[in-house]
N, C-alpha and C positions, 0 to 999 in steps of 0.2 A: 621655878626650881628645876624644872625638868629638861629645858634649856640650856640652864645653866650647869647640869649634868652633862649636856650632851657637849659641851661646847670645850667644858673641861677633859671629855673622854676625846674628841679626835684633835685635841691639843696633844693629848701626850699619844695616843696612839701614832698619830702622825711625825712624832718625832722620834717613837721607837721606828717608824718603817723609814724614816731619813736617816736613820744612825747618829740623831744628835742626843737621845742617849741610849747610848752602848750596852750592849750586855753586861752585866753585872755592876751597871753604873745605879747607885741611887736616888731614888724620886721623891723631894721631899712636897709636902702639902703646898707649904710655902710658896716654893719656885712656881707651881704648877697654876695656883691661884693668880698672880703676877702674870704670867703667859698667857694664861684665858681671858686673865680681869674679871674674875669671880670670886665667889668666896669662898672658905677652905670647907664649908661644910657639903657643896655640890662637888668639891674634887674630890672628896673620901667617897663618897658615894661613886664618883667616875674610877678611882683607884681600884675599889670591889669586884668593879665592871669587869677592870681589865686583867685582875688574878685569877677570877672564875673562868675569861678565856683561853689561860692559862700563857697572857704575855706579862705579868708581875710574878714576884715572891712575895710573901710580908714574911720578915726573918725578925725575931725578936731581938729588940735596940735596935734595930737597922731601919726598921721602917721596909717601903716598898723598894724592891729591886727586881732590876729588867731581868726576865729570863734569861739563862743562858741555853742555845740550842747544843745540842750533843749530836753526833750523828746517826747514834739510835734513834733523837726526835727526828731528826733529817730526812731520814729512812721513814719513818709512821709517817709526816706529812705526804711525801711521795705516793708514800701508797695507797692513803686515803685517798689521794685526790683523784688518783689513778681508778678508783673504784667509783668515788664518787662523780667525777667529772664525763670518764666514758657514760654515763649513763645521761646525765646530764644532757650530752651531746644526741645523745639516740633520743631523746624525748624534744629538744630543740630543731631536728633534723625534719620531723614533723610540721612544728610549727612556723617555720620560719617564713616571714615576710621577704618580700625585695627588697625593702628599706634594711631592714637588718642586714642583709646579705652585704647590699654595698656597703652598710657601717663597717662589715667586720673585715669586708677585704679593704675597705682601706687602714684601719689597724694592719692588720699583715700586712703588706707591702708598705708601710709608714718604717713598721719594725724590720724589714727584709733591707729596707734605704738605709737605715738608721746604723743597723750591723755594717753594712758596706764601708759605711763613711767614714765610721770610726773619728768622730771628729771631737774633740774635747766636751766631755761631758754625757757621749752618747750611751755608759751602761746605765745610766739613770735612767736616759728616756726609754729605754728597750723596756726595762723594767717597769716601767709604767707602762708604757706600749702591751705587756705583756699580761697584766694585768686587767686591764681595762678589757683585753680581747677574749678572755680567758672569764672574765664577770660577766664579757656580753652576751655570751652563751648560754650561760645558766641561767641569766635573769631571762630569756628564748626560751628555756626552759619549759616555761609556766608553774616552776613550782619554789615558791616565796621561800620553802622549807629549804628545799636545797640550796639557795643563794645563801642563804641566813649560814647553813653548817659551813660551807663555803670558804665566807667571808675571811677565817680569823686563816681559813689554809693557804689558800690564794697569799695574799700577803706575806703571811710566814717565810716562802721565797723571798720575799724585797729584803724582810727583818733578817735573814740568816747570809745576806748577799750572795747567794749562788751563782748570779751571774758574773761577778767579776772574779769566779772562778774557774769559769767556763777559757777553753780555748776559743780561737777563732771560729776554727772550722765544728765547733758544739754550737756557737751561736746562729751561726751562717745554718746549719740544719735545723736549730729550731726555730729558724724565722721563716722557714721554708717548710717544716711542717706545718704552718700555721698556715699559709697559701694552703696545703692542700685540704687539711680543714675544711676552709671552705669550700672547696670541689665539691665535698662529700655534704656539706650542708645544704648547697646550690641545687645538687642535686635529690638532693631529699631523701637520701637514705642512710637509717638509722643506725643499719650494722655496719655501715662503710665509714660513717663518723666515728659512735662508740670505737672499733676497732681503730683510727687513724689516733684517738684523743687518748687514749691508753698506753699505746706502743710511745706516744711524742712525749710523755709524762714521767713513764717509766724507763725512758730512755733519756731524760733529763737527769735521774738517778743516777744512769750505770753510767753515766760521761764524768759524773763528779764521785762515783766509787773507783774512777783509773785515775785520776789524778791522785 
């Protein structure tokens, strides 16, 4: 059963953070059952999952429906992350291995290539790219709690698509924050992290409060 929860929940999680369904599109049991190849009783249970992290509605006759983000949520994601993830970063800064190190620069310069190339398809991969480098961190961390609160933030970027609404030159700077990121984690100091992973987060807000 429990499998079958899980299988059903990043079926549709994963296709809330693809956009194949849309904001205020609806999720019925049915569909979702057929996409996992489960049955409808482990998807209600993965549906519950995913209104308590507050990426469903349940609206009475309507059944579940994808959040729709506002820019007041826009703005609390930001800022939590910004709270939570500069710390993150000073607690990672600590621990980090050599292995991790090269994991994460090569994330940043994958996403630094990736910006340049501008080649069909590439705000996808940034997007993952950015992600991926952004969980690598806090899972460096050492602390399970923080990845877990994390989880549903991080993403909310991919869900709300911010980056294809970045310009050029927003991308090109935070693929370049990211590089320096790592300076500061390489280097192994905490306040020179925190302080880089805060201003690159918080300044991913005010690029998308000017446009």
């Amino acid at each position: 059963m429990a499998k079958a929860v899980d299988k059903a929940y990043q079926t549709v999680r994963e296709r809330i953070v693809r956009g194949v369904y849309p904001a205020s599109s609806r999720i019925t049991e049915q569909e979702v059952a057929a996409a996992a190849g489960v049955s409808r009783t482990p998807v209600r249970e993965a549906l519950r999952k995913l209104h308590a992290e507050g990426l469903l509605e349940f609206i009475p006759h309507q059944g579940a429906i994808v959040t729709e983000w506002t820019n007041e949520d826009r703005d609390d994601v930001f800022e939590l992350r910004a709270l939570l993830e500069s710390y993150g970063a000073a607690r990672a800064a600590r621990r980090m291995t050599a292995e991790a190190i090269a994991e994460l620069r090569q994330l940043a310069e994958d996403q630094y290539h990736e910006t340049l190339s501008k080649r069909e398809g590439y705000l996808e991969r940034i997007g993952d790219l950015n992600s991926q480098f952004h969980r690598r961190i806090q899972e460096c961390s050492g602390s399970s709690r923080l990845v877990g609160a994390l989880s549903s933030l991080i993403e909310a970027q991919l869900m709300m698509k911010t980056f294809e609404s970045y310009h050029d030159e927003d991308l090109i700077r935070s693929a370049s924050h990211h590089l320096e990121i790592v300076r500061a984690l390489e280097a192994r100091d905490p306040d020179w992290a925190a302080a880089l992973m805060r201003s690159h987060i918080l300044g991913a807000r005010g690029a998308l409060r000017l446009l």
